[in-house]
C-alpha positions in Angstrom: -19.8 11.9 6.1 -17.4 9.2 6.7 -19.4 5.9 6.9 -18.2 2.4 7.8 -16.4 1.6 4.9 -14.3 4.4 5.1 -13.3 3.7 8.7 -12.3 0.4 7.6 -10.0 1.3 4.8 -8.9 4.4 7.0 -7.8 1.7 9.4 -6.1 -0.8 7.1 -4.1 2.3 5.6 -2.7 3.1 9.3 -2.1 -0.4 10.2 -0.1 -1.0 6.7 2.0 2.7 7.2 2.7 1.8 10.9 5.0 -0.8 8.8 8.8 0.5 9.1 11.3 -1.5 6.7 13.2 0.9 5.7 16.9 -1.1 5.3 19.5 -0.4 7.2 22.7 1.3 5.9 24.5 -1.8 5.6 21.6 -3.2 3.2 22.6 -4.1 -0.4 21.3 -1.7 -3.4 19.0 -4.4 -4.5 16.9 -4.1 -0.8 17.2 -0.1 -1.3 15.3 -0.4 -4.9 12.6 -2.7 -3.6 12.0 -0.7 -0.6 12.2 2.6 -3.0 9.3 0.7 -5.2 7.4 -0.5 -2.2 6.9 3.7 -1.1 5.7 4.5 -4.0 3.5 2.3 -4.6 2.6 2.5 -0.8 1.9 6.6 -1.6 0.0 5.6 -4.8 -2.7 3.7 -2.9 -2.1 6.2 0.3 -3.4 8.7 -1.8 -6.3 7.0 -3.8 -7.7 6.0 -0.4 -7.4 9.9 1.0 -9.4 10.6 -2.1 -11.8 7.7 -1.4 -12.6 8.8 1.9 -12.7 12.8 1.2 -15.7 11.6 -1.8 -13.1 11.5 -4.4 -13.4 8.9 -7.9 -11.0 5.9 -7.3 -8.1 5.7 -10.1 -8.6 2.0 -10.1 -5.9 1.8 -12.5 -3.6 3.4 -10.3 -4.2 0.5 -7.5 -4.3 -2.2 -9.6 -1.0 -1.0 -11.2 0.3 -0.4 -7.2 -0.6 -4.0 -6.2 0.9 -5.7 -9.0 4.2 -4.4 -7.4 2.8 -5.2 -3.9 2.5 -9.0 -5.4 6.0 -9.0 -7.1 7.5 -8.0 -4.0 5.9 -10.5 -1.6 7.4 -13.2 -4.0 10.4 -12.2 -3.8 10.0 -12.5 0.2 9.8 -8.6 0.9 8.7 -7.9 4.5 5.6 -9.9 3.6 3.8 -8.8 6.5 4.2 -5.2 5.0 3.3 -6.5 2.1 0.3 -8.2 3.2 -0.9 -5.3 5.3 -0.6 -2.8 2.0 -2.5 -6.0 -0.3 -5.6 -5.4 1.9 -5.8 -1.9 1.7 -5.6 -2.5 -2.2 -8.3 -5.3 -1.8 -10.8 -2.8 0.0 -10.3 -0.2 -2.1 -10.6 -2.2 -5.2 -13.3 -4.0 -3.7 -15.8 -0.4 -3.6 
């Protein structure tokens, strides 16, 4: 059964995917590797909270490794809105 909780972090997750910063093709490699290390770290937690919500453990290391790059990339001005929006789906999950 899916309980509050879940619907919360269920919710974050779609709000933080809905994000679309993909660069354009006249972006510089550097803004092609940072939005190449912002996916996957955006699948890493993606996943963990699928596997939260389906009764799954939560690979705590995995997120906590996830929103380390979530934090470098805001300081380096990344979409921080993005950025923001994936930080609290890593704060709820690390928060269960």
């Amino acid at each position: 059964m899916v309980g509050p909780r879940d619907m919360e972090l269920q919710a974050a997750l779609d709000a933080a995917d809905a994000y679309s910063s993909q660069p354009d093709d006249q972006a510089s490699a550097d803004e092609w590797e940072k939005w190449m290390e912002l996916q996957g770290a955006a699948s890493t937690v993606a996943g963990c909270v699928q596997s939260v919500v389906a009764g799954g453990q939560l690979d705590r290391e995995a997120v906590v490794e996830a929103g380390l790059l979530f934090d470098g990339l805001h300081r380096m001005g990344w979409h921080r809105e993005e950025i923001a929006a994936w930080g609290r789906v890593r704060d709820l999950l690390l928060a269960r």
